[in-house]
C-alpha positions in Angstrom: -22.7 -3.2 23.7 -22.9 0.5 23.2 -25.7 3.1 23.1 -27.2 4.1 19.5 -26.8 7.6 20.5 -22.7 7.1 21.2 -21.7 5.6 18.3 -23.1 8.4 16.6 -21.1 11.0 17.8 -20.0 13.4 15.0 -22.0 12.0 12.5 -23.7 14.4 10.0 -27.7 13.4 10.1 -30.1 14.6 8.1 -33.2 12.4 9.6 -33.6 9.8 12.8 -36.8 7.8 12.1 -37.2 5.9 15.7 -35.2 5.9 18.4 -31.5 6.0 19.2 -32.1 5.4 23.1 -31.3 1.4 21.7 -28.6 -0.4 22.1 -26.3 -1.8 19.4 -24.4 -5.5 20.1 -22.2 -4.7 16.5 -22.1 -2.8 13.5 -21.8 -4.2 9.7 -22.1 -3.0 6.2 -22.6 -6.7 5.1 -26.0 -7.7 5.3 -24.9 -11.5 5.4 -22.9 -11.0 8.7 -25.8 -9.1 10.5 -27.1 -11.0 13.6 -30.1 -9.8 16.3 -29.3 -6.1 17.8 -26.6 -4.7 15.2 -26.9 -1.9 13.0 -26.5 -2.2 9.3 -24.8 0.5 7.5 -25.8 0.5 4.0 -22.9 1.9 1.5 -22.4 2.3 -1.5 -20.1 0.3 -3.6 -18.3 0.3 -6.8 -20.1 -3.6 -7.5 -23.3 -3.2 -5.3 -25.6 -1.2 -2.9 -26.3 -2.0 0.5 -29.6 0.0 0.0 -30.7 -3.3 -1.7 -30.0 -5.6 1.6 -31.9 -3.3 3.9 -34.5 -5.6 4.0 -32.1 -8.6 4.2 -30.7 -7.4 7.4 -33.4 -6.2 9.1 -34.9 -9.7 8.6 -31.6 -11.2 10.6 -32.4 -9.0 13.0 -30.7 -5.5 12.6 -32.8 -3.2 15.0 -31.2 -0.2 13.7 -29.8 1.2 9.9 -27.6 4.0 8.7 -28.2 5.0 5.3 -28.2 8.0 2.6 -32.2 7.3 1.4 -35.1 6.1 3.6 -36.5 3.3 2.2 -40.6 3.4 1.1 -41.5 0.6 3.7 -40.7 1.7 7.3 -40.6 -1.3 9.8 -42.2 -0.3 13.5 -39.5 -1.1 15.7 -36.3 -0.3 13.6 -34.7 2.7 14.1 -33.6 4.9 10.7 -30.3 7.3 10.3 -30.8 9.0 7.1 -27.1 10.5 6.8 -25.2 12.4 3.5 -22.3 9.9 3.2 -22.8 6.4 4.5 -18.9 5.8 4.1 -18.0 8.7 5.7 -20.7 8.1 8.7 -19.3 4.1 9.1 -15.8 5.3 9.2 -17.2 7.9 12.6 -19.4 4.8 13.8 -16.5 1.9 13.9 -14.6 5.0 15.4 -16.8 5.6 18.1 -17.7 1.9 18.3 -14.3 0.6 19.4 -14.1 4.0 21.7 -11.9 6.2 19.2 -8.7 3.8 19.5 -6.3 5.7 17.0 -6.4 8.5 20.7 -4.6 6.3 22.8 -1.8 5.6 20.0 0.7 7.7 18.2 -0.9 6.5 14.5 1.0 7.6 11.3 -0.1 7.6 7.7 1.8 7.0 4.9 0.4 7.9 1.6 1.9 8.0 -2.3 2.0 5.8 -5.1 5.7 3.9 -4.4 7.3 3.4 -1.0 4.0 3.0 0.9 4.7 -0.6 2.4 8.3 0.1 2.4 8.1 3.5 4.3 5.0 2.1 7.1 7.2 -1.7 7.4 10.8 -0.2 7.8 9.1 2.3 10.6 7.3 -0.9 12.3 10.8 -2.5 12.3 12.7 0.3 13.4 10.4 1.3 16.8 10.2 -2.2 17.5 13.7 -2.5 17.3 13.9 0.7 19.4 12.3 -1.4 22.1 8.2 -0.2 21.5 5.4 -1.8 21.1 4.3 -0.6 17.7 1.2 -1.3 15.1 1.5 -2.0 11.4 -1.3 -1.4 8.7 -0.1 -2.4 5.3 -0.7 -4.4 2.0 2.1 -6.9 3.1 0.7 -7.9 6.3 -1.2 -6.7 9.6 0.7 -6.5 13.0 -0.4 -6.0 16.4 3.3 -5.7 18.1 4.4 -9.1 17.5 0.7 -10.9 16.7 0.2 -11.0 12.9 -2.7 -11.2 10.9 -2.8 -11.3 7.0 -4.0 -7.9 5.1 -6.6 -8.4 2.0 -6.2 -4.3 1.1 -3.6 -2.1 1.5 -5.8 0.5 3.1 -8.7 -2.4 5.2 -12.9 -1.3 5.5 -12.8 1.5 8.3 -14.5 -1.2 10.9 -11.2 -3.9 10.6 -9.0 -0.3 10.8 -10.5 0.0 13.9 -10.8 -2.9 15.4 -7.3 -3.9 15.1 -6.2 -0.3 16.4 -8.6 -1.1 19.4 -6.8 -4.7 19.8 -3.4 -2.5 19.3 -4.7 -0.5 22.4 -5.1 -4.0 24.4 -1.9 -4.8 24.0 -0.6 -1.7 25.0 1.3 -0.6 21.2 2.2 2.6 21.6 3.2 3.5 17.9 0.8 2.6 14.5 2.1 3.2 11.0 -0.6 2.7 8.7 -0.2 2.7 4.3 -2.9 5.2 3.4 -4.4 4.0 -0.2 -6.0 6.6 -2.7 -9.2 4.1 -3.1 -9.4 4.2 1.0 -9.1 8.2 1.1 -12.0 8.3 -1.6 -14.0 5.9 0.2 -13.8 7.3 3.7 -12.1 4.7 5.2 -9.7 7.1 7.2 -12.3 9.2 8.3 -12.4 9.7 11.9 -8.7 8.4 12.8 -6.8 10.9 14.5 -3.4 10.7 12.5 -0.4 12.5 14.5 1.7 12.3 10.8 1.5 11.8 7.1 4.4 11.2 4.8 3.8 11.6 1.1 6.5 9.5 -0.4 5.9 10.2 -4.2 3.3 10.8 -7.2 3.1 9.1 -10.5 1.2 6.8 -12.8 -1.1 4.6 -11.3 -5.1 3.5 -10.7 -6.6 5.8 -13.0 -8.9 3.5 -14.1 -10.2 3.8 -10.5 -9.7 7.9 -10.6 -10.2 8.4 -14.0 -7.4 11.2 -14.2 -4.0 11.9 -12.5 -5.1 14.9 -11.0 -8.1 13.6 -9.3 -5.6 11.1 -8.4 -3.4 13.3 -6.7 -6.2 15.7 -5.1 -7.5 12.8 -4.0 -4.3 11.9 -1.8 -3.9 15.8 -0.7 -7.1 15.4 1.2 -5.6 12.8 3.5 -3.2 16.4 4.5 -5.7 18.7 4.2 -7.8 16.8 7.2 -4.3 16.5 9.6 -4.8 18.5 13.0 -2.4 21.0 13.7 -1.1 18.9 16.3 0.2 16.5 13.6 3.0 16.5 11.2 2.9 16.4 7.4 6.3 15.1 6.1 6.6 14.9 1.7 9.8 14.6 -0.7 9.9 17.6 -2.1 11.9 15.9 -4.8 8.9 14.8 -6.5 6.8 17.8 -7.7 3.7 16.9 -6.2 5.1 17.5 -2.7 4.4 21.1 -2.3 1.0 20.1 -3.4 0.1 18.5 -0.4 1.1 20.5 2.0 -0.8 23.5 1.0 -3.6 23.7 2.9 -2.6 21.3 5.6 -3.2 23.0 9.0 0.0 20.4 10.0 3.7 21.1 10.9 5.1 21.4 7.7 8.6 19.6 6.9 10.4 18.3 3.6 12.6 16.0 2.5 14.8 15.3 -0.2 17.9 14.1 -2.5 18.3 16.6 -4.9 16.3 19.9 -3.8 16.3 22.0 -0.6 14.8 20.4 2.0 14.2 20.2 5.6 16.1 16.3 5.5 18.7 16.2 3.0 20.5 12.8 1.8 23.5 12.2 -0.1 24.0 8.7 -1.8 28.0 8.2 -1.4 27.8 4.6 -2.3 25.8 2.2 -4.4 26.0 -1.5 -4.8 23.8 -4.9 -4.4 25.3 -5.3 -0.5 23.5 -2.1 0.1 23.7 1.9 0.2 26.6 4.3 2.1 24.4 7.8 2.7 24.9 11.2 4.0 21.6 12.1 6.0 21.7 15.7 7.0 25.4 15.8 8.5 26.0 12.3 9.4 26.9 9.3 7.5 24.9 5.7 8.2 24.9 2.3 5.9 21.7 0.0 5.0 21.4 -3.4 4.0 18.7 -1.3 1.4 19.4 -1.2 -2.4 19.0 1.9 -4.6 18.2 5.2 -5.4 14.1 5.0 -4.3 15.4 3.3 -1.3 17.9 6.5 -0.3 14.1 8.1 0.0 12.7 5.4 1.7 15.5 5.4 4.5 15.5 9.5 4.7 11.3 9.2 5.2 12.1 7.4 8.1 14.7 9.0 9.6 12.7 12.2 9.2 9.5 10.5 10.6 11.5 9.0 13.9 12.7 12.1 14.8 9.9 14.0 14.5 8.4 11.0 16.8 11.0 11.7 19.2 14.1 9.3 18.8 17.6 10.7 19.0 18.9 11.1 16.2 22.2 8.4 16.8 20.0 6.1 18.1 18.0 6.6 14.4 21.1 6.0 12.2 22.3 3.0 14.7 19.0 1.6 14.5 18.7 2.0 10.5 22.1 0.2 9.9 20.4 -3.1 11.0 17.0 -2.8 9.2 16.4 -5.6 6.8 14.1 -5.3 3.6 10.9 -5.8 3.2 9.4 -8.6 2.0 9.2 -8.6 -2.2 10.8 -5.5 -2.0 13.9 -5.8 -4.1 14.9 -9.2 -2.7 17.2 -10.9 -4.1 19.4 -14.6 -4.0 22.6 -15.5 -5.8 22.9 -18.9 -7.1 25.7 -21.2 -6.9 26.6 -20.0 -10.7 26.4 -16.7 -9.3 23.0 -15.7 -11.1 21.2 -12.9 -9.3 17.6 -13.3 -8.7 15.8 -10.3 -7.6 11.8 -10.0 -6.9 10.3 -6.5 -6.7 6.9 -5.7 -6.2 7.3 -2.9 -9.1 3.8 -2.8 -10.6 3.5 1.0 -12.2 5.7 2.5 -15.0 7.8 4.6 -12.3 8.2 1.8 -9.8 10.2 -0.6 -12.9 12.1 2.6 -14.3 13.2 3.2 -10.8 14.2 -0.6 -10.0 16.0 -1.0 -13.6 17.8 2.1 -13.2 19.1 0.8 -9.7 20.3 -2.6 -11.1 21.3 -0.5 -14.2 23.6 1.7 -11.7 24.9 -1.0 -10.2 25.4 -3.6 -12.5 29.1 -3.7 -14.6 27.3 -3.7 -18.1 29.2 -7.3 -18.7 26.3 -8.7 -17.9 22.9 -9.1 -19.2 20.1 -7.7 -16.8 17.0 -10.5 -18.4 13.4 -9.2 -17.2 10.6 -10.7 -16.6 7.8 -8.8 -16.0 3.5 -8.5 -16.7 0.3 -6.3 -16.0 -2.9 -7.1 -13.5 -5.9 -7.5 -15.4 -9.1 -5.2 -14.3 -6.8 -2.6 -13.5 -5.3 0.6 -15.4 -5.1 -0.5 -19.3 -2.6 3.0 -20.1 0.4 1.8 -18.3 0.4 -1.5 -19.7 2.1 0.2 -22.9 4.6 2.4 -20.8 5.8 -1.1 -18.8 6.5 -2.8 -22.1 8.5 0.4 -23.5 10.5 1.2 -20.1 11.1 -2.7 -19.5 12.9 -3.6 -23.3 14.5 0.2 -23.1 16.6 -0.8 -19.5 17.1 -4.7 -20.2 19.2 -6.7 -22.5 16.5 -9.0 -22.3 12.5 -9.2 -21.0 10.2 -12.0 -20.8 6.8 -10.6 -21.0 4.2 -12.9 -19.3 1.3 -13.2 -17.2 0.7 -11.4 -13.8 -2.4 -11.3 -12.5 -5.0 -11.7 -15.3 -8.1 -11.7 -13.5 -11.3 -12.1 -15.2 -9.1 -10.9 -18.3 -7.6 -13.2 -21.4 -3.7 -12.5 -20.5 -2.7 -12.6 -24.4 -5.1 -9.2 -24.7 -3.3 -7.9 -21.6 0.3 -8.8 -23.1 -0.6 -7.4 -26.2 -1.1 -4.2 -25.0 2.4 -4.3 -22.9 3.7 -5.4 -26.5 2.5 -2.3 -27.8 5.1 0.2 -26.2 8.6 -1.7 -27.5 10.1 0.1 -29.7 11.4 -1.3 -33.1 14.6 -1.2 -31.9 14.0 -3.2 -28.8 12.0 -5.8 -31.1 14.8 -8.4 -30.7 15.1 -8.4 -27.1 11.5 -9.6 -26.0 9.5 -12.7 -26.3 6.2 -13.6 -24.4 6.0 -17.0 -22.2 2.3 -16.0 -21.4 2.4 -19.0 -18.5 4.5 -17.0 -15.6 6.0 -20.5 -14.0 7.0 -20.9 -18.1 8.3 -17.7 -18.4 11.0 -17.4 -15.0 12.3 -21.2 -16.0 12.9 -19.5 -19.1 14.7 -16.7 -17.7 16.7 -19.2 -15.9 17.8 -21.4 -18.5 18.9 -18.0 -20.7 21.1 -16.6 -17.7 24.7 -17.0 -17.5 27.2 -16.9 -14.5 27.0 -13.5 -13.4 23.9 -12.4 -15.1 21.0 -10.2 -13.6 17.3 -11.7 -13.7 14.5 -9.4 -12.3 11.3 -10.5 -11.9 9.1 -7.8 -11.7 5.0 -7.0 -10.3 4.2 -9.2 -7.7 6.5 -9.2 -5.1 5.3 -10.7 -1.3 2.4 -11.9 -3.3 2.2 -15.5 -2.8 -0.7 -16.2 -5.2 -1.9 -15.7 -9.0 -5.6 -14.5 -9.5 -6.8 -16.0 -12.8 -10.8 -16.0 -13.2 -12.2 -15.1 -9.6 -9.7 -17.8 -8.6 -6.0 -17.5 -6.4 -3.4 -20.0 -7.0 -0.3 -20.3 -5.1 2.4 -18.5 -6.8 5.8 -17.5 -5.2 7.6 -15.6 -7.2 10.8 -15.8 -5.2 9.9 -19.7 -3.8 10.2 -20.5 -7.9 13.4 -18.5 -8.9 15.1 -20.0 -6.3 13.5 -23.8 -7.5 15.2 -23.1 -10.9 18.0 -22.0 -10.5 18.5 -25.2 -7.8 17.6 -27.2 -10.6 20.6 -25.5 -12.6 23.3 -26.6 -10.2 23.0 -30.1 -10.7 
């Protein structure tokens, strides 16, 4: 329980109709979870309006509401915060609810449209193996130290951000690395958190048909450094051209890192094959059980970020030597006929150009590299064309099929993906629309020593077809197949 008053420290208000001398038992901006003594927070969604449930959740009981319009009816005994941003106001009130948790931890964001869950994971993993107690925000999964809860967005509501960085602070986690989403910059959700780093990994095609163009897109994910203290550090790959971008009006330590330009952390790949990576970081050599090029950033991010957290620097490259990947990040089995299977959560245009070139760089050109690969329906129609070009222009072969579909017919989604081949790269693709279809297939084509990649989904474990999830394990039903092909 926690004074009305409290909670709504640094909030902007235009208008208080009652009294905030009242106590609040909890706070909700879902009118069907509102009980007797909470305050309801009415937002504004991209599907509906909490403005309509005012009503709703004053009649189970809400004795106070946060919202950007006063409704007509007034109700004696409820007490009104008319504020400019809703979003923006919940993010300060779950702050201030759970007594402004992200103080008592060293929280870092990381933020860009590939490497996210890689960067904030291999971090977790890293200070935990450094002997910390450490948080972890991302799309894969939620953990407090070594408690683990299952994550429904890659950047949660500000209230479950807060709450499990106020259950972080039980615990005693001294370290938090958070993925920070475009859609939860835009919407608020990080407002409030006080962020000691941000690490911009990289900028290319992606949710535009939430942000309608790339350069909203991108000034949307400079605001997350243009609101770091100048206690904090902003860390980008300067590499990517975006980079400079965000660090221009960041009142934050400024430091870069990259492969090819000059840079504060400079890498050096001096070897390149499917048991892992040999790099040069700054002066000293170090080896990962991580594959490819995008991964040479991935490992540099964090060595960058762990010193600027304080580690030593041998302790770092010890430490990275035993990291294992992440989950549906470029994981990969070899069957018994010596088939390699590899599942990557590549989902944009940049994301499968980058994992194709890797396997490309790596792979003897003996074998055939066979990929099998779709779009998510709802989501940004303009790559769908791009996937289709860049996945027949770096296989031999590719199996287009279904991904996600959603509430949309997957043929109109794969026909759109058809779109971008080439007439040259006619021959190489069919379309298994059925996915489980479509990676036997891939199978049964493959030959001793041949490359399947299986490409969108990654550590997703289920397929959403009409409002619905199935299970679906990419990697569980490679490795099922190509079981079956041993016998």
């Amino acid at each position: 329980m926690i004074a009305l008053k409290d909670i709504l420290y640094k909030v902007t208000i235009n208008a208080v109709v009652g009294s905030t001398n009242i106590d609040v038992l909890d706070v909700d901006f879902d009118s069907r979870k509102i009980t007797d003594g909470n305050l309801f927070v009415a937002t504004r969604g991209t599907i509906a309006d909490g403005h309509d449930f005012i009503d709703t959740a004053i009649e189970k009981g809400a004795k106070s509401i946060v919202c950007e319009a006063l409704p007509k009816k007034i109700i004696d005994g409820v007490t009104y915060i008319e504020v400019e941003n809703s979003s923006k106001a919940l993010a300060i009130i779950a702050s201030n609810f759970y007594q402004i948790p992200s103080e008592n931890l060293r929280l870092v964001g990381v933020t860009g449209t590939n490497g996210k869950t890689t960067v904030a994971s291999l971090l977790y993993q890293l200070f935990k193996k450094a002997g910390y107690k450490v948080g972890l925000l991302s799309t894969v999964k939620i953990m407090v130290d070594n408690t683990e809860y299952k994550a429904t967005h890659t950047t949660p509501d500000s209230l479950t951000i807060n709450k499990y960085l106020s259950e972080m602070n039980a615990v005693g986690v001294e370290f938090c690395f958070m993925e920070v989403s475009s859609h939860g910059i835009h919407q608020h959700r990080t407002e409030g958190l006080c962020f000691e780093g941000g690490i911009f990994t990289n900028l290319s095609h992606d949710h535009l048909d939430y942000h309608k163009t790339f350069a909203e897109y991108r000034d949307v994910k400079k605001k997350f450094f243009d609101q770091l203290s100048d206690k904090a550090f902003a860390l980008v790959n300067v590499d990517d051209k975006n980079g400079l971008v965000m660090l221009q009006n960041t009142q934050a330590r400024k430091y870069t890192y990259a492969l090819k330009s000059y840079a504060d952390y400079k890498s050096q790949i001096l070897e390149n094959q499917f048991g892992g990576l040999l790099l040069k970081v700054n002066d000293s050599e170090v080896w990962t059980r991580l594959i490819g090029n995008f991964n040479a950033y991935n490992v540099l991010a964090i060595y960058a970020a762990a010193e600027l957290l304080g580690l030593e620097k041998v302790e770092i490259l010890r430490l990275i030597s035993d990291l294992e990947n992440v989950s549906g990040r470029f994981q990969y089995v070899v069957s018994g006929e010596k088939i390699t299977a590899i599942v990557d959560y590549a989902h944009t245009p940049d994301a499968l150009k980058n994992v194709l070139e890797t396997i490309n760089s790596i792979r003897t050109k003996n074998e055939e590299l066979i990929t099998v690969v779709g779009c998510g329906g709802d989501r940004d129609k303009t790559k769908r064309p791009k996937m289709g070009h860049i996945a027949t222009a770096l296989s031999t072969k590719v199996i287009f099929t279904s991904d996600n579909p959603r509430s949309e017919k997957p043929e109109d989604i794969l026909s759109e993906i058809e779109k971008g081949v080439e007439p040259q790269n006619y021959k190489k693709a069919l379309t298994i629309e059925d996915r489980k279809q479509a990676i036997k297939a891939a199978c049964q084509i493959a030959q001793p020593n041949d490359i399947i990649l299986i490409a969108g989904k990654g550590h997703e474990t289920y397929q959403e077809i009409k409002g619905e999830r199935f299970d679906f394990d990419d990697l569980k039903i490679v490795q099922e197949f190509l079981k079956q092909l041993q016998k």
